[in-house]
C-alpha angles and dihedrals in degrees: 000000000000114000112283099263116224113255119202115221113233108172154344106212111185129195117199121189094204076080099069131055097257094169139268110301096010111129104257095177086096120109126162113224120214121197109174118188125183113248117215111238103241094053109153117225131331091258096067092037084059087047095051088047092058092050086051111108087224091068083069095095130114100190096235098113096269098110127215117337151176100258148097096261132099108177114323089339150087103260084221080062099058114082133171079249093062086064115085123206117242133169126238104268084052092044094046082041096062096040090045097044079045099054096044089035083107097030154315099323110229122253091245087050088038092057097041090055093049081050093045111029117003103058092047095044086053093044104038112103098231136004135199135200108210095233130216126313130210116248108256085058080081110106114222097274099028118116093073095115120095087208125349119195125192126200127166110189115191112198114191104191097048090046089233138129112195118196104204120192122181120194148159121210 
């Protein structure tokens, strides 16, 4: 494997629905998390840019409001549990599928969500060169107050030409 290349950290756009009228009684605890990193040009394969995102200290979330820190968690899961081979590869109609049955699971979603999401998720889903899902883990990946997501999704999308890398997550709480 090639050495794990430095990615530089851009931006960490964030959609939350609460933002937008879904509808009485429509679950509206449900945001999308962007964290977009440059990628260097000459990046080897996916396998060590996922590498390299997991090393990154902005992997260290675990979405609970806490921010960034300083500990062995990403999301609901030890961080030692997460490698680039718990990430499975998808193609763009899978990866905007998952997103798109996610976000109307509870309800029509309305036009000004429906066009942040195309912004924010749909187009780089549908340019990136390659996306990943991270897949299942086994239980005991759970870290000790994990499990306080309704749903928690993972892309990664790589995309070669614009020299980014974009870590999606979408959850409800």
């Amino acid at each position: 494997m090639h050495p794990v290349p430095a990615l530089h950290h851009l931006d960490s756009p964030f959609v939350n629905f609460r933002d937008f009228d879904i509808g009485e009684g429509s679950h509206g605890y449900r945001w999308i998390s962007a964290k977009r990193f440059r990628l260097p040009m000459d990046a080897p394969d996916d396998r060590t840019v996922l590498a390299a995102l997991i090393a990154h200290p902005q992997f260290r979330d675990t979405y609970d409001g806490a921010g960034v820190q300083n500990w062995p968690r990403h999301g609901q899961w030890w961080l030692e549990r997460i490698t680039p081979g718990a990430y499975q590869a998808v193609d763009a109609l899978t990866a905007t599928e998952l997103i798109r049955t996610w976000a109307s699971r509870c309800g029509d979603v309305p036009q000004e969500l429906e066009a942040r999401l195309v912004e924010h998720l749909y187009a780089p889903i549908r340019t990136a060169t390659s996306r990943y899902v991270l897949g299942e883990l086994p239980d005991d990946a759970l870290h000790d107050y994990g499990p306080i997501h309704i749903d928690f999704h993972e892309l990664v999308l790589i995309d070669r030409p614009a020299a980014t890398l974009t870590l999606l997550v979408a959850a409800d709480d």
